[in-house]
SEPAMI-243138 format. One line per 3 residues: number of its first residue (from 1); their letters; for each residue x negated, y negated, z of C-alpha. Coordinates in Angstrom, 1 decimal. Last residue first. Layout:
% SEPAMI-243138
NUM) A) X Y Z ~ ...
//
This chain:
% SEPAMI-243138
435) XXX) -99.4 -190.5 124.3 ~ -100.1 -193.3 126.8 ~ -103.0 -191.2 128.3
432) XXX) -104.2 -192.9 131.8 ~ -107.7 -192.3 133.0 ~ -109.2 -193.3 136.4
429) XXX) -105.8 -193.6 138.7 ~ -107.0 -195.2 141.4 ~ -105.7 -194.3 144.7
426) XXX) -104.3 -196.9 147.0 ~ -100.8 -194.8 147.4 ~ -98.7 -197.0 145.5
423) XXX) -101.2 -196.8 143.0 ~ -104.3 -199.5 142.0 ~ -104.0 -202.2 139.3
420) XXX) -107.5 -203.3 138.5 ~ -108.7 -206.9 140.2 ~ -110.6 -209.8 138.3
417) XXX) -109.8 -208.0 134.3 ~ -111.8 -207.9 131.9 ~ -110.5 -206.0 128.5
414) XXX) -112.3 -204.1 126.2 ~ -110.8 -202.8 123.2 ~ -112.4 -199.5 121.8
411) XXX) -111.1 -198.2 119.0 ~ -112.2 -194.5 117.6 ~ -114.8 -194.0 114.7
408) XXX) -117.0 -191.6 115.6 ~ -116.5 -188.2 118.0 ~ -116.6 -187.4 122.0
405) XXX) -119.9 -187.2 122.9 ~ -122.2 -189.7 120.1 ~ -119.4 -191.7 119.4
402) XXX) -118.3 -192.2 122.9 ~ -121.9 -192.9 123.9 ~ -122.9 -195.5 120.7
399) XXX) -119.1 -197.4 121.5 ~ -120.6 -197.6 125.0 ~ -123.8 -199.3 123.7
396) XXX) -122.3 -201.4 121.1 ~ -119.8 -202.7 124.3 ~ -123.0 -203.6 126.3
393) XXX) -124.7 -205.1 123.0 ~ -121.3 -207.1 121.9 ~ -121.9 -208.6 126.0
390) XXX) -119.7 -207.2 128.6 ~ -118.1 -210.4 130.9 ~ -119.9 -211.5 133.8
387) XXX) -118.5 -210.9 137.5 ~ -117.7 -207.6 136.3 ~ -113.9 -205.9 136.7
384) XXX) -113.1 -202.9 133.8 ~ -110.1 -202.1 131.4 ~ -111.1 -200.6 128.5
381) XXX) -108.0 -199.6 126.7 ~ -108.9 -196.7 124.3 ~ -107.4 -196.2 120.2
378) XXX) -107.8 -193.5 118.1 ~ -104.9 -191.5 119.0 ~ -103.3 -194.9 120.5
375) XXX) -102.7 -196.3 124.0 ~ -105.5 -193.9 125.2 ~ -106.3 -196.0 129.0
372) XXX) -109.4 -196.3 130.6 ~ -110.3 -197.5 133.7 ~ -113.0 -199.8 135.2
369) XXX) -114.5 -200.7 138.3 ~ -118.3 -203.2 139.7 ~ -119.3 -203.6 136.1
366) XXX) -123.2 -205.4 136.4 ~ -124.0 -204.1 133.1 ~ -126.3 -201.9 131.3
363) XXX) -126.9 -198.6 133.7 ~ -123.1 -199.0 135.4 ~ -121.7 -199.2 132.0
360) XXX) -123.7 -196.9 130.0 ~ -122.8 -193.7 132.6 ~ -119.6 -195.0 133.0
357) XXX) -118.3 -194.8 129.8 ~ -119.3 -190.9 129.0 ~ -118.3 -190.4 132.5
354) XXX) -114.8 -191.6 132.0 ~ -114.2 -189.6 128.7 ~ -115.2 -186.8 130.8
351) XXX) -112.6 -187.5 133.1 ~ -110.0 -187.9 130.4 ~ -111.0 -183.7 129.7
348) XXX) -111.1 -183.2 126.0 ~ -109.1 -182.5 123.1 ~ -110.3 -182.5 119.6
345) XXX) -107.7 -182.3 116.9 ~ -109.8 -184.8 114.6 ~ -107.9 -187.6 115.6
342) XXX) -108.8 -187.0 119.6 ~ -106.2 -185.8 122.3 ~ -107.8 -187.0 125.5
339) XXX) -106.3 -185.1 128.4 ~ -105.5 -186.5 131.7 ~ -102.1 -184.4 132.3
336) XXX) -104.1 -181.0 133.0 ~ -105.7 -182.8 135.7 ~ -109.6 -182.9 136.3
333) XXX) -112.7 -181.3 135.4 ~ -113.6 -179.7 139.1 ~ -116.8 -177.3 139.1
330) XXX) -117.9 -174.6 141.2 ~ -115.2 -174.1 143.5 ~ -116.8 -171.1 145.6
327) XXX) -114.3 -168.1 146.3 ~ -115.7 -166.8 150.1 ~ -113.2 -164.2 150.8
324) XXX) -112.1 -162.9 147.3 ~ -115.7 -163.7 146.2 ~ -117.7 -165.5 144.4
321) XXX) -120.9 -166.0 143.3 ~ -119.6 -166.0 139.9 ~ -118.4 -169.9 140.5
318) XXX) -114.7 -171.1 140.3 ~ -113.7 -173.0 137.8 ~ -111.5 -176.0 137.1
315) XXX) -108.7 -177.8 135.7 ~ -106.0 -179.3 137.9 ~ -102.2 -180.1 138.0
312) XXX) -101.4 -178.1 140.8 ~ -100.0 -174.8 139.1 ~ -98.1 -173.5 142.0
309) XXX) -98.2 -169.5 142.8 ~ -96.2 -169.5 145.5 ~ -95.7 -172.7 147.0
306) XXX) -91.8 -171.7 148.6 ~ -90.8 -173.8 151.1 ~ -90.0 -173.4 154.6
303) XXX) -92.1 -170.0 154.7 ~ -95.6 -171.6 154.5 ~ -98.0 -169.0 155.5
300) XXX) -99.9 -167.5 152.8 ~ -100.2 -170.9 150.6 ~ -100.3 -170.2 147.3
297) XXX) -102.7 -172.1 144.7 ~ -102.8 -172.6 141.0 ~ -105.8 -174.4 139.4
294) XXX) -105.5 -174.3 135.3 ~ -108.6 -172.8 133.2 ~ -112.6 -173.2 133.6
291) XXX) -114.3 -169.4 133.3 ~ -117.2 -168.6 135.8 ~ -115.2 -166.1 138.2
288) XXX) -112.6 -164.5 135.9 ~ -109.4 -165.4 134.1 ~ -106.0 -164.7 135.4
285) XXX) -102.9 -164.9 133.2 ~ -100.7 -167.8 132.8 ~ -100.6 -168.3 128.9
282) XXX) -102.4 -171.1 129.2 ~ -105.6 -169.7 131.1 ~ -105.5 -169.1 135.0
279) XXX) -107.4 -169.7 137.9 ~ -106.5 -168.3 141.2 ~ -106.6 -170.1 144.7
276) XXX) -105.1 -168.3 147.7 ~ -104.5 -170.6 150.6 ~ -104.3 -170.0 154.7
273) XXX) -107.9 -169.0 155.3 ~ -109.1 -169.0 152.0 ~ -110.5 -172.2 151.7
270) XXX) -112.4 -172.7 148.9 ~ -116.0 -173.8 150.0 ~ -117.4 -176.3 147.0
267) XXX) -121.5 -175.2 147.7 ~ -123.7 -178.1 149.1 ~ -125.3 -175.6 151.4
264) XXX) -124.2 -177.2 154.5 ~ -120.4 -176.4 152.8 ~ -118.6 -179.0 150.6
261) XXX) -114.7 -178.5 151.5 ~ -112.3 -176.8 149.3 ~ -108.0 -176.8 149.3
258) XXX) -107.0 -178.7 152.1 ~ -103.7 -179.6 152.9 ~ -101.5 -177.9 150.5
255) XXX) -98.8 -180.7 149.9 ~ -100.6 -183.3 150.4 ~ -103.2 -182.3 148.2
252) XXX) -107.1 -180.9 148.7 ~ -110.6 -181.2 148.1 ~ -113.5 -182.8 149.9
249) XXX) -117.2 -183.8 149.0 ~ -119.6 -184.6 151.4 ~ -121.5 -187.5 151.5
246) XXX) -124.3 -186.8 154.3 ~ -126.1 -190.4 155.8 ~ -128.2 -192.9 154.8
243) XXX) -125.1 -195.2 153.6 ~ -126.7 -197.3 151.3 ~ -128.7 -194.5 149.5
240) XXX) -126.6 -191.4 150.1 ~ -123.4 -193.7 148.6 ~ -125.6 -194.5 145.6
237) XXX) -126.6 -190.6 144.8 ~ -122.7 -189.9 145.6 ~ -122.2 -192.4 142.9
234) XXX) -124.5 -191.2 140.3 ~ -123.3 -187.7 140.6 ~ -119.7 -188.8 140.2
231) XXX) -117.3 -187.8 142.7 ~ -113.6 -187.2 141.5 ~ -111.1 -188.7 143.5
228) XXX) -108.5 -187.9 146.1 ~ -111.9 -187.2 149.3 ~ -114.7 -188.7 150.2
225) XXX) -116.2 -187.3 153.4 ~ -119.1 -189.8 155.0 ~ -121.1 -188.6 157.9
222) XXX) -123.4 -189.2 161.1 ~ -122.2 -193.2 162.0 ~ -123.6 -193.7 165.5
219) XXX) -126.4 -196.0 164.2 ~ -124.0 -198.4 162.3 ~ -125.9 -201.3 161.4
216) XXX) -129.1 -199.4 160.2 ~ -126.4 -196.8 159.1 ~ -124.7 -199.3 156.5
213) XXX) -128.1 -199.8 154.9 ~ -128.0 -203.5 153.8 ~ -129.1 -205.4 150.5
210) XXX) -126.4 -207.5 150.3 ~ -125.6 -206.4 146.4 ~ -126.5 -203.0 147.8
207) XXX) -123.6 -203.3 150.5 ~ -121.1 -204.0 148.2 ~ -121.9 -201.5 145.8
204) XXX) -121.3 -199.2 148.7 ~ -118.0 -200.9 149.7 ~ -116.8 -200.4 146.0
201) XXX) -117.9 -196.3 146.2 ~ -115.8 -196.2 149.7 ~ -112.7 -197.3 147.8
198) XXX) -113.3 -195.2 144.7 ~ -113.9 -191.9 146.7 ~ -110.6 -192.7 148.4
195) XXX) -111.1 -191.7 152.5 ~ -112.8 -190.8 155.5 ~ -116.2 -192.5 157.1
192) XXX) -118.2 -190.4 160.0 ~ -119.1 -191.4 163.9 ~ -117.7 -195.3 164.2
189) XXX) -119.2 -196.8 167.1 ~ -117.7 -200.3 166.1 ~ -118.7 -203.8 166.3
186) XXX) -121.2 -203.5 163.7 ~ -118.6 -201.4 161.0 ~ -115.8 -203.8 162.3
183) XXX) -117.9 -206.7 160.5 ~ -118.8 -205.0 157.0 ~ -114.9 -204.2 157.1
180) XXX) -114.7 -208.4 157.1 ~ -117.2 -208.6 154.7 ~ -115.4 -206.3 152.6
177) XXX) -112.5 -208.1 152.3 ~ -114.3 -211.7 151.4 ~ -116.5 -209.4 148.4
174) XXX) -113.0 -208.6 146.8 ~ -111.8 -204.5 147.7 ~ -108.2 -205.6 148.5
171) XXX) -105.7 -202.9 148.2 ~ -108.5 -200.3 149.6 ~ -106.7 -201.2 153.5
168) XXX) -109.4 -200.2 156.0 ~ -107.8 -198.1 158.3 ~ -109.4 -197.4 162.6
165) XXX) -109.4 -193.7 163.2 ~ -108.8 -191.8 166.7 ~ -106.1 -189.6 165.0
162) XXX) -103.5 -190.7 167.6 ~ -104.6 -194.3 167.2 ~ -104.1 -193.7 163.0
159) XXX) -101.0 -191.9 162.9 ~ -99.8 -195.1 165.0 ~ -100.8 -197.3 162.6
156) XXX) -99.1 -195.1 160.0 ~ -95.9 -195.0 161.2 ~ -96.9 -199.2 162.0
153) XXX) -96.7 -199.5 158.1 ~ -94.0 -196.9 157.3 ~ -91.6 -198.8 159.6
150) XXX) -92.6 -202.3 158.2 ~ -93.0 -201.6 154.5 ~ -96.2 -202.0 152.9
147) XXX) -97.2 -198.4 153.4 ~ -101.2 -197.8 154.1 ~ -103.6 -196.9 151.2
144) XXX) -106.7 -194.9 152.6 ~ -110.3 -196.2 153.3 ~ -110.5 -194.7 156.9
141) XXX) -113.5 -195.3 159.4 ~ -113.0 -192.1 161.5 ~ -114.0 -192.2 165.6
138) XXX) -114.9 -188.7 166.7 ~ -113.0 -187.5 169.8 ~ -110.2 -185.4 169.2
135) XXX) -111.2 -185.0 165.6 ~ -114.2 -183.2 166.3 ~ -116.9 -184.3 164.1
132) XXX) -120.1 -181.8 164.1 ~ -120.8 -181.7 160.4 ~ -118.8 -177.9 160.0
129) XXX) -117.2 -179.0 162.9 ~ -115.3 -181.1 159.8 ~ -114.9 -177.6 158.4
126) XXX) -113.0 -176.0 161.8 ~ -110.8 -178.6 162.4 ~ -109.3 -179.5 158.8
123) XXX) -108.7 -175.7 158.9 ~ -106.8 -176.3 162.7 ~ -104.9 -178.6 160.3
120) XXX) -103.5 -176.8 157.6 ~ -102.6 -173.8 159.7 ~ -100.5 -176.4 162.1
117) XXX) -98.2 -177.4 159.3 ~ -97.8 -173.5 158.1 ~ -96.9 -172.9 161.8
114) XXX) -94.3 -175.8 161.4 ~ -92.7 -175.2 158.5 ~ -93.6 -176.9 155.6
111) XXX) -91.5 -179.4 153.2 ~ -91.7 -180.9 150.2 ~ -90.9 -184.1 148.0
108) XXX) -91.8 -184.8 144.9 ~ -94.6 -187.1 142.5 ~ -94.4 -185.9 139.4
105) XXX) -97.3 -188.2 137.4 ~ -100.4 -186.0 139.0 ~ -101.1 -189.2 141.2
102) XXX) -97.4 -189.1 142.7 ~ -98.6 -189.6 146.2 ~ -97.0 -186.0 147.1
99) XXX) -93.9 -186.7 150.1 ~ -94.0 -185.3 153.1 ~ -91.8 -183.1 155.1
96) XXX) -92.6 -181.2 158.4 ~ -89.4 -178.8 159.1 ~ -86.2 -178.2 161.3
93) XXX) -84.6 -181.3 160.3 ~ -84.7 -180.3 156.8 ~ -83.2 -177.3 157.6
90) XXX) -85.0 -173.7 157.9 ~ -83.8 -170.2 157.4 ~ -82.5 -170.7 154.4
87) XXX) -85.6 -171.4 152.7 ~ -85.8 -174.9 151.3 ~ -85.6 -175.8 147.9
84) XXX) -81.9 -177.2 147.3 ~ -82.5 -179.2 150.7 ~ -85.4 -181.1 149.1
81) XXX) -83.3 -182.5 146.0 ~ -84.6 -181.6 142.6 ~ -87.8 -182.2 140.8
78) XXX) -89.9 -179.2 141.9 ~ -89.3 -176.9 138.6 ~ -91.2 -179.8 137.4
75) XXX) -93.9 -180.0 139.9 ~ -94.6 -176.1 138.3 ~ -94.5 -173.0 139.8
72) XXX) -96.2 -170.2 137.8 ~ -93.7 -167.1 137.5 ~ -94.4 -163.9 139.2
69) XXX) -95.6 -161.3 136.1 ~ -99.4 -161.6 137.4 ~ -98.0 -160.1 141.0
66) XXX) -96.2 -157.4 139.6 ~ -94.3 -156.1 142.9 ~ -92.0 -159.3 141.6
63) XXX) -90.9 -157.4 138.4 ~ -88.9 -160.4 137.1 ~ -85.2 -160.3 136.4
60) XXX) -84.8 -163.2 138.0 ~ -87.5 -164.6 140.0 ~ -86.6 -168.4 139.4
57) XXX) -83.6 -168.1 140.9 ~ -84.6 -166.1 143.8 ~ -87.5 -169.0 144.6
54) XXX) -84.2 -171.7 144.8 ~ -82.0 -169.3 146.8 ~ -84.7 -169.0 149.2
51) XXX) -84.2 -166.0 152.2 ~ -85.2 -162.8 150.5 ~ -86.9 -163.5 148.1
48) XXX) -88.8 -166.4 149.9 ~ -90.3 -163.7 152.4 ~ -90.9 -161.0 150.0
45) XXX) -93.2 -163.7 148.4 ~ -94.7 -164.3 151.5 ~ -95.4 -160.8 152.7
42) XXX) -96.5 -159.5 149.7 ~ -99.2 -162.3 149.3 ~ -99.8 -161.7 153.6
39) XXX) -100.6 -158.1 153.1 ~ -102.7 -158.1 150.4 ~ -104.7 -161.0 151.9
36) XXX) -105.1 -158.5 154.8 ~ -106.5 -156.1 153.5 ~ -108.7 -158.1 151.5
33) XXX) -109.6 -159.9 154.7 ~ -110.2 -156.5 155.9 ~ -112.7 -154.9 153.4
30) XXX) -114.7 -158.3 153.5 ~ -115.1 -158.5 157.2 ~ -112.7 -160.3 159.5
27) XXX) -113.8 -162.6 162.1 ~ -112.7 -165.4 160.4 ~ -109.1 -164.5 159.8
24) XXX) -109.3 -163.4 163.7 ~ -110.2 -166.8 164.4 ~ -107.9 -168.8 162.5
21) XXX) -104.8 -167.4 164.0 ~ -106.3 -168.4 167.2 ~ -106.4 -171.9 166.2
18) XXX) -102.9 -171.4 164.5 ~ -101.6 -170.2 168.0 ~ -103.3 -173.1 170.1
15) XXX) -101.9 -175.8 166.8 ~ -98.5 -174.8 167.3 ~ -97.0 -177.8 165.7
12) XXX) -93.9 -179.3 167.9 ~ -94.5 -183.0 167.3 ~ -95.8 -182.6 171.1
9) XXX) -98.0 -180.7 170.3 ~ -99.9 -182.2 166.9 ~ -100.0 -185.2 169.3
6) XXX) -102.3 -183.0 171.9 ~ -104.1 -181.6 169.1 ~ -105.0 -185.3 168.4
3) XXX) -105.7 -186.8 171.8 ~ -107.6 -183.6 173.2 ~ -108.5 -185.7 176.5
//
């Protein structure tokens, strides 16, 4: 039985049309996606024109036949009430809603319409298939958050039987936890692993500690997809090791669905089946394949609310092998909101801030999670979990690293901590600028 696009049904997603929808995007050749990815930007913005009070506002006096004159959507023009957003031709009983998790700082509400709804997931279809897991049948192992409240909690539990997937809570990742999801992982035929990159990477260190390949115990298991959090080369090389299986790396947002999936060629596929990724600079205008600038996405179908355009918080570039229907992510830095600003007038990605760290602390000390915070200009919060704390040679050696690739003389203050504070969500937030 089709348990899931059965569900999807009977929530009133067209999941048959999208499916075939899908299909004849797929089947078109380059000339005719173009054609057709002309058509469908018109269309949409037309579309909210016409029919969204909130989208007309924020048009006027623009020429909107200009598409590089439309204006940039941010998640603050978002911060209003739901209904003053929606099209006009749609009520918030007529849509999907959702909420973002609120990792970007501006978490908000939004809504799609049903086809748009259905889009998102026929696309989760056809790239999982991509690693043979069909998710009417393939039982997920999911590291997600979970609500703590009683009606969001069994929500949730019941998302998860319709989606086939037992969740592991990532709230507690102590050694006694894991051993328990160590158990259901030998009593069940799980077929791939879901979830938050740091999650799965905290059950992997676990398993090396024990000396155990997960797929020795789980012989069914075929994949793992991280997904929320960057992915470290070092970690996905730890996660290959313990797990013996494909990692593959996953992009997307709540309010998107999903944005790039790693390919069987290891290349970032953007999906351009229902979204339209540019990349822009700070004045808002498009740079080309191989420059690094601001992510900004529009979804072609979604006709409850207006994403046209929206900057989603993220820096990155997409590769010169690409093209208008294949774009390849080539490189992810981060969001626009983790920058380090550095005394000299330096900026810098947090993330890279984070690698810099990481790179001495996983090589010189037994450090199972840290985070960073800039509390000062010249100042960084080290918060991190070890069973032993960093030695004055550990923290030498990471002072030595952030000297040597972000500039001399800043702070450091470590601080060792037996659990890090994790989101709402579960996620964990892996730089933090107090500025």
């Amino acid at each position: 039985m089709k348990r899931f696009e059965w569900s999807l049904r009977l929530k009133g997603f067209p999941i048959k049309e999208a499916k075939k929808t899908l299909r004849l995007i797929e089947s078109y050749d380059e000339k005719a996606y173009a054609n057709f990815l002309s058509r469908q930007l018109r269309s949409i913005v037309q579309f909210h024109i016409e029919n969204t009070p909130f989208y007309q506002e924020l048009c006027n006096g623009i020429d909107t036949n200009n598409w590089n004159e439309l204006p940039v959507l941010t998640k603050a023009n978002l911060q209003q009430p739901l209904k003053d957003r929606l099209s006009n031709k749609y009520t918030e009983k007529t849509v999907h809603q959702h909420k973002t998790s609120g990792s970007s700082g501006t978490p908000f509400s939004f809504a799609k319409d049903n086809f748009a709804h259905a889009m998102t997931w026929a696309t989760f279809m056809q790239r999982y298939a991509w690693y043979d897991i069909d998710l009417n049948t393939s039982k997920q192992a999911r590291f997600y958050g979970i609500p703590l409240d009683k009606k969001g909690y069994y929500k949730e539990r019941l998302k998860d039987w319709l989606g086939n997937r037992f969740r592991f809570s990532v709230f507690d990742l102590s050694d006694a936890a894991l051993e328990t999801v160590l158990k259901k992982f030998k009593h069940t035929k799980f077929d791939y692993i879901n979830g938050y990159t740091s999650s799965i990477v905290q059950f992997a260190k676990f398993l090396e500690r024990k000396n155990i390949i997960l797929k020795n115990i789980c012989p069914t298991l075929n994949v793992c997809i991280v997904t929320s959090e960057m992915l470290f080369e070092a970690d996905k090389q730890l996660l290959e090791r313990q797990f013996n299986i494909p990692i593959v790396n996953e992009y997307g947002a709540a309010e998107l669905g999903l944005i790039a999936f790693q390919n069987n060629d290891n290349q970032w596929l953007v999906n351009s089946n229902h979204l339209y990724v540019e990349i822009l600079d700070e004045n808002n205008q498009p740079l080309p394949y191989g420059e690094t600038g601001k992510v900004v996405i529009t979804d072609l179908f979604n006709r409850a609310h207006p994403f046209i355009r929206y900057e989603l918080g993220d820096i990155g570039r997409l590769s010169k092998a690409s093209t208008l229907q294949q774009p390849i992510l080539e490189q992810l830095t981060g969001r626009t909101s983790d920058i380090i600003k550095l005394p000299s007038g330096k900026m810098a990605a947090g993330l890279t801030f984070y690698y810099v760290t990481k790179t001495v602390m996983d090589t010189k000390a037994n450090v199972k999670e840290f985070v960073i915070e800039q509390t000062q200009l010249n100042t960084f919060l080290i918060s991190y979990v070890a069973e032993n704390s960093l030695t004055n040679e550990q923290k030498q050696a990471v002072q030595l690293a952030v000297d040597k690739y972000l500039e001399p003389n800043l702070k450091l203050v470590f601080e060792q901590k037996e659990v890090l504070q994790r989101q709402n969500s579960g996620k964990l937030k892996q730089f933090i600028s107090s500025l």
